[in-house]
N, CA and C of each residue as an Amber inpcrd file, in Angstrom:
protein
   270
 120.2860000 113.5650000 114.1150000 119.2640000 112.8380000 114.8470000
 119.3840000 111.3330000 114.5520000 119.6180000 110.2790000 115.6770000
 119.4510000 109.0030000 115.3640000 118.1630000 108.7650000 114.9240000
 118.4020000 107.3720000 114.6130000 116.6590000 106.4090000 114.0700000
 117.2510000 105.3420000 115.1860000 116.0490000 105.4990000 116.5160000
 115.3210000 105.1570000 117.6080000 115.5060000 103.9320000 117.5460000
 114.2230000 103.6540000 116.9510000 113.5810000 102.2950000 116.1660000
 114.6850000 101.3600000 115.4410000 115.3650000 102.0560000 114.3730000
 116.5180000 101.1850000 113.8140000 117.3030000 100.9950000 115.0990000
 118.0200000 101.4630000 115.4490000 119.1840000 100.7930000 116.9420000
 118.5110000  99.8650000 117.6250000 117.1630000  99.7530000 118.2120000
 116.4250000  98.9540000 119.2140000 116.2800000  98.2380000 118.0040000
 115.6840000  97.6300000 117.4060000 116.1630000  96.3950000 116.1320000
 117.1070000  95.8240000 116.2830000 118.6880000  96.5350000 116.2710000
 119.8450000  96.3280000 116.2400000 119.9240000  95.7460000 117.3540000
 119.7680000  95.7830000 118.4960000 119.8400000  95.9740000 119.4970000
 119.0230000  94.2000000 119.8960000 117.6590000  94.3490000 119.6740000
 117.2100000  93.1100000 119.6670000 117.9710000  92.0740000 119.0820000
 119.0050000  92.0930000 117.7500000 118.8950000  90.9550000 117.6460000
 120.5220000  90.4440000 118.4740000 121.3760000  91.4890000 118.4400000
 122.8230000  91.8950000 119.4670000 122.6510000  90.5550000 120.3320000
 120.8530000  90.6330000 121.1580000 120.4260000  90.2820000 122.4260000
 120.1630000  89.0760000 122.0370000 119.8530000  88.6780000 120.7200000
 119.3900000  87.1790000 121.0040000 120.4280000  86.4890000 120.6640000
 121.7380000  87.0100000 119.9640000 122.5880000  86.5760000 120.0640000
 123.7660000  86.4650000 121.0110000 123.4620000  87.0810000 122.6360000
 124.1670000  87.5990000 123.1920000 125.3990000  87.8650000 123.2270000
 124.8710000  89.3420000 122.2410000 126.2310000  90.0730000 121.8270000
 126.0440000  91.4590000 122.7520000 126.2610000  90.9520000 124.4250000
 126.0160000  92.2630000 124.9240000 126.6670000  93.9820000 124.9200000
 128.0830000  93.4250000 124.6640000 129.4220000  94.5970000 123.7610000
 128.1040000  95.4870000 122.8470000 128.0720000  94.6420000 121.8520000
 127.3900000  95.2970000 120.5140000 125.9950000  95.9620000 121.3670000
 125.3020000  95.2960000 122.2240000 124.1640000  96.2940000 122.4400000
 124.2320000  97.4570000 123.2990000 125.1170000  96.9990000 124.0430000
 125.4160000  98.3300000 124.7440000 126.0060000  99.4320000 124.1130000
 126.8260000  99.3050000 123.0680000 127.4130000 100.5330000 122.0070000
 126.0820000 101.1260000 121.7560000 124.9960000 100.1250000 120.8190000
 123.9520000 100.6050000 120.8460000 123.2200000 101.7920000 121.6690000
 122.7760000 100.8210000 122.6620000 122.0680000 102.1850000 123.5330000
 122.6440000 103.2750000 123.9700000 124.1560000 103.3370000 123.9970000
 124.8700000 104.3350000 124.4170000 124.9330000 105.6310000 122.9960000
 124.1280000 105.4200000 121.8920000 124.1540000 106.1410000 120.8330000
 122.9490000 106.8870000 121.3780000 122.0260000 106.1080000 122.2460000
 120.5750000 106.7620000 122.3740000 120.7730000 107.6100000 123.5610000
 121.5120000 107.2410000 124.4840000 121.9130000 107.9190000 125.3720000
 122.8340000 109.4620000 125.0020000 124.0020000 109.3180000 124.3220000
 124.2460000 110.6940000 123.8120000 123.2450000 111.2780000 123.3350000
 122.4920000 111.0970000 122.8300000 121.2520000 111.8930000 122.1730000
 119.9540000 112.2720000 123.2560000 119.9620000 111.5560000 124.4060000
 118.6720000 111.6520000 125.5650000 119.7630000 111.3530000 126.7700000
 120.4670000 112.3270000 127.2240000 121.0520000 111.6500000 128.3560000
 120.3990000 111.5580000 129.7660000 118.7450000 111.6020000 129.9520000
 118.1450000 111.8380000 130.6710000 117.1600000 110.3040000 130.4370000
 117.4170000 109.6510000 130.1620000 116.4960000 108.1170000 129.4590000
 116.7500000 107.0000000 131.0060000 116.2770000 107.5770000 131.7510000
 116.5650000 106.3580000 133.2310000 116.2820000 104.8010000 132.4600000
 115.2280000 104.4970000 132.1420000 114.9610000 103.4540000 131.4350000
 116.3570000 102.4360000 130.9870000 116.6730000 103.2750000 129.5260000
 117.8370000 102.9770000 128.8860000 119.3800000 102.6530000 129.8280000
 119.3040000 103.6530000 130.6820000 120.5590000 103.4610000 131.5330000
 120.2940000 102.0930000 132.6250000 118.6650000 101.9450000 133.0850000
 118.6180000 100.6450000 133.8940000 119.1120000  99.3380000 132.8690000
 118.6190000  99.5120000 131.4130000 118.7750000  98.8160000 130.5040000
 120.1860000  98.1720000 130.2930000 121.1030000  99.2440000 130.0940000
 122.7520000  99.2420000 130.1260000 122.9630000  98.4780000 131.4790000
 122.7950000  98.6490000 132.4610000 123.6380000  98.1510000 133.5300000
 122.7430000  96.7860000 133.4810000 121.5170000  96.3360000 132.9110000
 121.3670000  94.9800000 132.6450000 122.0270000  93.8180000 132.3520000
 122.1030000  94.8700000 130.8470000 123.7600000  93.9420000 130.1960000
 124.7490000  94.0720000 130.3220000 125.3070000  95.1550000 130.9680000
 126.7320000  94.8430000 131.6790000 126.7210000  94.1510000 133.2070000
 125.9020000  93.7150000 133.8260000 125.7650000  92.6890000 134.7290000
 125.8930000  91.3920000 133.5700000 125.0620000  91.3350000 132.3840000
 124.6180000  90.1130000 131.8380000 126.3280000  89.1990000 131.4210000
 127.4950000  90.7170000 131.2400000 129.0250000  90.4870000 130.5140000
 129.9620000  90.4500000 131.8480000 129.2940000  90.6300000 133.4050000
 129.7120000  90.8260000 134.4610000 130.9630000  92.0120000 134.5450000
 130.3170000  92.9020000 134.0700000 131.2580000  94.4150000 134.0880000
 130.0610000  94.6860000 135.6130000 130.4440000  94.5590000 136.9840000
 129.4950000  95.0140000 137.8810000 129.6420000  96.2930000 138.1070000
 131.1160000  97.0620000 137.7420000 131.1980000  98.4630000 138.0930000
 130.5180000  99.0340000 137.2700000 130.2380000  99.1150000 136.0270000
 129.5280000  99.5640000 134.8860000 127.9820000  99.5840000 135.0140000
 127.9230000  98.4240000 135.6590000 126.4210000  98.1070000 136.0050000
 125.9470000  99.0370000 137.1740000 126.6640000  99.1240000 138.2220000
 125.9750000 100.2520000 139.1610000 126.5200000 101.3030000 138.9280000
 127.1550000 101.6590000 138.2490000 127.0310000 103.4610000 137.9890000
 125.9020000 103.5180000 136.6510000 125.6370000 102.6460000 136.0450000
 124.5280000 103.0450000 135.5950000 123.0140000 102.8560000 136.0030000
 123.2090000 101.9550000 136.9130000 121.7800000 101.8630000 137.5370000
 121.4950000 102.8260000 138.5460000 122.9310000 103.8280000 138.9280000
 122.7730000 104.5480000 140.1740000 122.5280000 105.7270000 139.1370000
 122.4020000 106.1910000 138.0800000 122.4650000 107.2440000 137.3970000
 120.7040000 107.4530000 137.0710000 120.6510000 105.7690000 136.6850000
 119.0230000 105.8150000 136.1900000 118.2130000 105.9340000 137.6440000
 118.7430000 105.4240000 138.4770000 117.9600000 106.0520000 140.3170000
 117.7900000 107.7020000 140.2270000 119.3390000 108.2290000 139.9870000
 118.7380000 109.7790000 140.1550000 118.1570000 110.2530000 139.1990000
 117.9430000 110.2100000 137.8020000 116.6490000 110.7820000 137.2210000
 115.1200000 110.2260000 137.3900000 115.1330000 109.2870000 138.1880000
 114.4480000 108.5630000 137.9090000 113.6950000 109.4000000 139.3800000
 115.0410000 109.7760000 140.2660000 114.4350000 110.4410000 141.4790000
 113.8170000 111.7670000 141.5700000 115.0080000 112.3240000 140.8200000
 114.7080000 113.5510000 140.0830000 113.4140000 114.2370000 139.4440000
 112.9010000 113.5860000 138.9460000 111.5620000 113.2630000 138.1440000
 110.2570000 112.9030000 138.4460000 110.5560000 112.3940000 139.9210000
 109.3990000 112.5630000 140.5210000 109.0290000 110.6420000 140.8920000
 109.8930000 109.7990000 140.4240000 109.1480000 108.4410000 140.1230000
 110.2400000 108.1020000 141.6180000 109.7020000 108.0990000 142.4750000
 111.0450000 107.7550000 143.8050000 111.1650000 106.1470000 144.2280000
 109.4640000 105.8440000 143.9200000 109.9240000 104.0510000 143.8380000
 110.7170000 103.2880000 143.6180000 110.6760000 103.6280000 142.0680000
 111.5550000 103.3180000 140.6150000 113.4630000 103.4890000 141.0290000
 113.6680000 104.6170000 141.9930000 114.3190000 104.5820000 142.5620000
 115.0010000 104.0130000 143.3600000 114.0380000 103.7300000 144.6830000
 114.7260000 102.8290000 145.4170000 114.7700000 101.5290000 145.0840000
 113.8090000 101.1150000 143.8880000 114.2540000  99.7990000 143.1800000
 115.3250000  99.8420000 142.7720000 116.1170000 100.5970000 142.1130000
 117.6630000 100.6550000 141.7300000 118.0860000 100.6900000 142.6170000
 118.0930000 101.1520000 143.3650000 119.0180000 101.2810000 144.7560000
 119.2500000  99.8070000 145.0610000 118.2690000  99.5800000 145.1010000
 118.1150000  97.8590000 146.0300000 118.7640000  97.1830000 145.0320000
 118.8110000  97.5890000 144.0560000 118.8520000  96.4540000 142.8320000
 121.1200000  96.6810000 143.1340000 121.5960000  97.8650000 143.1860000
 122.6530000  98.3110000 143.4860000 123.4960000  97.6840000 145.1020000
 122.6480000  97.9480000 145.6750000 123.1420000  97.1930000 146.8890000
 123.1540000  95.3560000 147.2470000 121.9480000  94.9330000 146.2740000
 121.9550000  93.6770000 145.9970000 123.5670000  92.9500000 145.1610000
 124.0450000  93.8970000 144.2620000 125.4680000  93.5310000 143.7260000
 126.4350000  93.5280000 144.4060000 126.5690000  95.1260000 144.8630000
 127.3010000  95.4220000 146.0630000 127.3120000  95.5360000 147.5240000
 127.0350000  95.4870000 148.5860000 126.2790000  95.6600000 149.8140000
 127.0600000  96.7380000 150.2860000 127.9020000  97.3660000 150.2240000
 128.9090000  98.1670000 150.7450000 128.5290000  99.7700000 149.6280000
């Protein structure tokens, strides 16, 4: 079982140093452990927009759309969506 709390620490300070590499390893520890965390995955494709990895960025924002759709929150959804087609239009 990870410690949550310790990584998001880690994670904060990754960010104020923008060390986006290092935070994304991060959350991707929380993710093997919850691979159902839409949140976390909108989170990831944050900062890989922030390192301009854009492919990285919409397969994870399109991942956090379908649980996010999945689940009942469909807004939250088509905000990723939009947020996905805003990078890419195609």
């Amino acid at each position: 079982m990870i410690n949550k709390s310790k990584i998001l620490k880690d994670v904060q300070k990754f960010i104020a140093k923008s060390q986006w590499d290092k935070a994304i390893i991060e959350y991707e520890k929380i993710l093997a452990e919850s691979p159902n965390d839409a949140n976390t995955f909108n989170t990831v494709g944050d900062l890989c927009l922030k390192r301009n990895d854009t492919e990285k960025a919409i397969e994870s924002f399109k991942r956090s759309a379908e649980i996010f759709n999945k689940t009942g929150f469909t807004l939250k959804a088509i905000a990723l969506y939009k947020k996905v087609l805003n990078i890419n239009p195609d």
